[in-house]
N, CA, C and O atoms as a MOPAC input file, in Angstrom:
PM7 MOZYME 1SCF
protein

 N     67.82900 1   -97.85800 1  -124.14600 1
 C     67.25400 1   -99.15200 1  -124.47000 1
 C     68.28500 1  -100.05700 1  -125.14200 1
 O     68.31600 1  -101.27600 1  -124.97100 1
 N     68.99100 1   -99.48200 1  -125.79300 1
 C     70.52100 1  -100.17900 1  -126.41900 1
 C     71.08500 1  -100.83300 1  -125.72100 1
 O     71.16700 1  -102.05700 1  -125.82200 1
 N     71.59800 1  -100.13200 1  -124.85400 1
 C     72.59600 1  -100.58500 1  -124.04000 1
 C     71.63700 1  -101.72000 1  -122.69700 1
 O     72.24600 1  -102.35900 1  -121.83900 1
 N     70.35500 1  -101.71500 1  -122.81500 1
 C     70.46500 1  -103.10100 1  -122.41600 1
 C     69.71900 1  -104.39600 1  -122.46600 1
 O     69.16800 1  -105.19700 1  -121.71100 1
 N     70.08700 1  -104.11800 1  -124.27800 1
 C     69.96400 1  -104.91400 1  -125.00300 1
 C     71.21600 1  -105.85400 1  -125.08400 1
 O     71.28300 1  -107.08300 1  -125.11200 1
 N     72.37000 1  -104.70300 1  -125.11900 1
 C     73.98200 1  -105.27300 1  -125.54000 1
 C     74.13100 1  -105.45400 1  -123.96200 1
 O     75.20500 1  -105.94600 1  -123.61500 1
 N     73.46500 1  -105.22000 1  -123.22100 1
 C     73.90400 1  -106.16200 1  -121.34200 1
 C     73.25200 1  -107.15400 1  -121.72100 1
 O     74.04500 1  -108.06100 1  -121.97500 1
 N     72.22100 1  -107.45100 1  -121.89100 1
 C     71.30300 1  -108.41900 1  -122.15600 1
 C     71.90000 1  -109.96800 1  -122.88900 1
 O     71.60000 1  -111.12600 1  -122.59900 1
 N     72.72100 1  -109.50400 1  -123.79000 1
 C     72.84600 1  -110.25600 1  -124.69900 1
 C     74.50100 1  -110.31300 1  -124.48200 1
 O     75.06000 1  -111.01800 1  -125.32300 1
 N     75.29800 1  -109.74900 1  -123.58700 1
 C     76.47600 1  -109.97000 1  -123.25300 1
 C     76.51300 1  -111.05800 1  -122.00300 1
 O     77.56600 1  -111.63600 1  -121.73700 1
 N     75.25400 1  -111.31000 1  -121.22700 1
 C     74.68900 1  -111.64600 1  -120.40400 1
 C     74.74500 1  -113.25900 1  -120.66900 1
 O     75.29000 1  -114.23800 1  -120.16000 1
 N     73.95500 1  -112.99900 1  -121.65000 1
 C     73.79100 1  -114.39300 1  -122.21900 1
 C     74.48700 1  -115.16100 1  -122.90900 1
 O     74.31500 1  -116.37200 1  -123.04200 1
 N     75.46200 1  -114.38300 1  -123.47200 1
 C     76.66400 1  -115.21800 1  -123.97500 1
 C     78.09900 1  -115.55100 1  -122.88200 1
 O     79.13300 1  -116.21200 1  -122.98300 1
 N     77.39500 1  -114.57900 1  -121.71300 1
 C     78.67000 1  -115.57600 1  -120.64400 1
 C     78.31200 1  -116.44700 1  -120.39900 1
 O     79.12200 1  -117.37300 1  -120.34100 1
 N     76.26600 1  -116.83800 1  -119.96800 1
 C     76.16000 1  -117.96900 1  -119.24600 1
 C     76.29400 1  -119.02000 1  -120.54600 1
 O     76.13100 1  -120.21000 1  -120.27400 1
 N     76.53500 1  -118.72100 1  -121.72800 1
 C     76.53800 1  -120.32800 1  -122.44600 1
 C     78.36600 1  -119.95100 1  -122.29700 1
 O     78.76400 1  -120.78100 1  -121.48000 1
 N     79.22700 1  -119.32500 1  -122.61100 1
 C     80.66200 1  -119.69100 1  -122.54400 1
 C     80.84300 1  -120.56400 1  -120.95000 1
 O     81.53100 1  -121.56200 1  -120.73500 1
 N     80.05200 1  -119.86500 1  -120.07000 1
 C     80.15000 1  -120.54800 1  -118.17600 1
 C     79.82500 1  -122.28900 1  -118.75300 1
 O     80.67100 1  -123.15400 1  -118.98200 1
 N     78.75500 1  -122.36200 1  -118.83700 1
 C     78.29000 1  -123.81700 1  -119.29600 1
 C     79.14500 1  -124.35000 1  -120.17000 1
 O     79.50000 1  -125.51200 1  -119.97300 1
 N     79.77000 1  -123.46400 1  -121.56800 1
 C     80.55300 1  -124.53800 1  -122.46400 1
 C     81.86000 1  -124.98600 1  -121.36400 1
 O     81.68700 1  -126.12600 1  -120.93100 1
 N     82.96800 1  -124.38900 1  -120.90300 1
 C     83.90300 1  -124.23500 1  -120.10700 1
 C     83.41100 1  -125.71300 1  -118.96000 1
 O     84.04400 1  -126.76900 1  -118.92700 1
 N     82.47400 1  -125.48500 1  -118.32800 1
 C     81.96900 1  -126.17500 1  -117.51400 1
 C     82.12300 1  -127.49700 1  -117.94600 1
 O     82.74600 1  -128.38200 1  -117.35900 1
 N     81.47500 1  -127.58600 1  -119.08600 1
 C     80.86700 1  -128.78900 1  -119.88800 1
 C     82.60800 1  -129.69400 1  -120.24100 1
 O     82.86800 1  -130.87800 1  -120.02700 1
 N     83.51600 1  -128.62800 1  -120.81600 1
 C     84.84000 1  -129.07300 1  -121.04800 1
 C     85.35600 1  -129.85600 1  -120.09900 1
 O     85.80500 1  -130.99100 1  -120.26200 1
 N     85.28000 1  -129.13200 1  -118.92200 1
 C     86.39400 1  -129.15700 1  -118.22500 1
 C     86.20400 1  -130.58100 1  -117.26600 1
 O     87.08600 1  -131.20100 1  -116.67300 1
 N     84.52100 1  -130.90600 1  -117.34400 1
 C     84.23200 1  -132.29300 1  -116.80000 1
 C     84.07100 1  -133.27600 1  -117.69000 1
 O     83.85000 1  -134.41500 1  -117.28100 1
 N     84.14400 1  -133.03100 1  -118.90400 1
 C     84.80900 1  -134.27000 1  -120.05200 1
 C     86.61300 1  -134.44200 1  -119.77300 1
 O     87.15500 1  -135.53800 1  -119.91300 1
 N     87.52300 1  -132.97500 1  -119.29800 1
 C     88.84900 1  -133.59200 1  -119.45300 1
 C     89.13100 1  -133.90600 1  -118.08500 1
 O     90.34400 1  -133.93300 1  -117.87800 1
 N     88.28500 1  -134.20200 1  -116.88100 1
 C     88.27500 1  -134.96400 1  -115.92300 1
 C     87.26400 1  -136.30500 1  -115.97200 1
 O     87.21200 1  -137.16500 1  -115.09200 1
 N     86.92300 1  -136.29400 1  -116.50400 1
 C     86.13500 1  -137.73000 1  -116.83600 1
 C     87.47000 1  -138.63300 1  -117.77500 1
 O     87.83500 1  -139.79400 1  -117.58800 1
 N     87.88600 1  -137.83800 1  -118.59100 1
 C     88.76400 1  -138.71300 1  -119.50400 1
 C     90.24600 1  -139.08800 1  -118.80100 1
 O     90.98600 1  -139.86700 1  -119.40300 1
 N     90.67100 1  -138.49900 1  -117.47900 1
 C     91.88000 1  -138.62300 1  -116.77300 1
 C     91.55300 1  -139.56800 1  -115.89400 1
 O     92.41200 1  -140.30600 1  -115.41100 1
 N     89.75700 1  -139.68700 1  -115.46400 1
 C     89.85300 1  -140.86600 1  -114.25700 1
 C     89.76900 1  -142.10100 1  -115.30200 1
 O     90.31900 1  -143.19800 1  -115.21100 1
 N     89.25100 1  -141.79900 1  -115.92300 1
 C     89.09800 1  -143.52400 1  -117.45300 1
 C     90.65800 1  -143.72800 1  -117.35500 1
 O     91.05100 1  -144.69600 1  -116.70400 1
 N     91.84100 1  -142.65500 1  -118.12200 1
 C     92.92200 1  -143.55700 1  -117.96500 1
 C     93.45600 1  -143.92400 1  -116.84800 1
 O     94.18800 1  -144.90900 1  -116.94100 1
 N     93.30700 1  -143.34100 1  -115.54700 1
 C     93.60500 1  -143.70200 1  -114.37000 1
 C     93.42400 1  -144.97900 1  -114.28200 1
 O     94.29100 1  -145.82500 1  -114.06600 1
 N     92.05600 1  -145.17400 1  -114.48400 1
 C     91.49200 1  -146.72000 1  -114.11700 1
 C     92.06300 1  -147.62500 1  -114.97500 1
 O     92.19800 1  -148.77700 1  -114.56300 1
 N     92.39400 1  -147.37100 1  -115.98300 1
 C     92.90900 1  -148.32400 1  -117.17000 1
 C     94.27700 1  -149.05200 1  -116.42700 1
 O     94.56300 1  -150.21800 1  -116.15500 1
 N     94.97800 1  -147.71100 1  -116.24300 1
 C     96.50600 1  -148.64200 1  -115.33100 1
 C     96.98900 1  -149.24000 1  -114.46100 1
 O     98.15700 1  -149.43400 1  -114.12500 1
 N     95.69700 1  -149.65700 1  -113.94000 1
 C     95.52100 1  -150.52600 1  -112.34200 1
 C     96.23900 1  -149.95200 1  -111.15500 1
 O     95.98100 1  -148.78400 1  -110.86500 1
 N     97.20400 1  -150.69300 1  -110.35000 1
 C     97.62800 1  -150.13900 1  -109.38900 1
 C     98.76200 1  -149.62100 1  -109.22200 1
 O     99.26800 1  -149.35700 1  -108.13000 1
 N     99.35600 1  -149.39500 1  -110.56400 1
 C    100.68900 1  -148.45800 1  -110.65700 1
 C    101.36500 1  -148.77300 1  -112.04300 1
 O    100.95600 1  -149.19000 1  -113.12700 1
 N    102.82300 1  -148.31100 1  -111.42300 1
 C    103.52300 1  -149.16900 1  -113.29800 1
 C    104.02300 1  -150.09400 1  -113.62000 1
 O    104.98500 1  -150.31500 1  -112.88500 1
 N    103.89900 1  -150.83700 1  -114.38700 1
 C    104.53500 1  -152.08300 1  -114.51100 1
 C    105.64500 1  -152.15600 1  -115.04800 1
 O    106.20600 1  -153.24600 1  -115.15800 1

């Protein structure tokens, strides 16, 4: 019964690390197309 409790709950702390990771990784692509857009059509 222990052991899957500690699956259980190892379980559940991947799917929130999956989601945090997730959650990151489309804020530091959200924040690369913002400066993208900021610099218009190349360099000046």
């Amino acid at each position: 019964m222990m052991i899957y409790m500690l699956a259980a709950a190892m379980t559940i702390a991947m799917l929130i690390a999956t989601a945090f990771g997730i959650h990151q990784e489309s804020e530091r692509m959200r924040l690369q197309e913002q400066k993208a857009r900021s610099n218009g059509f190349g360099p000046r």
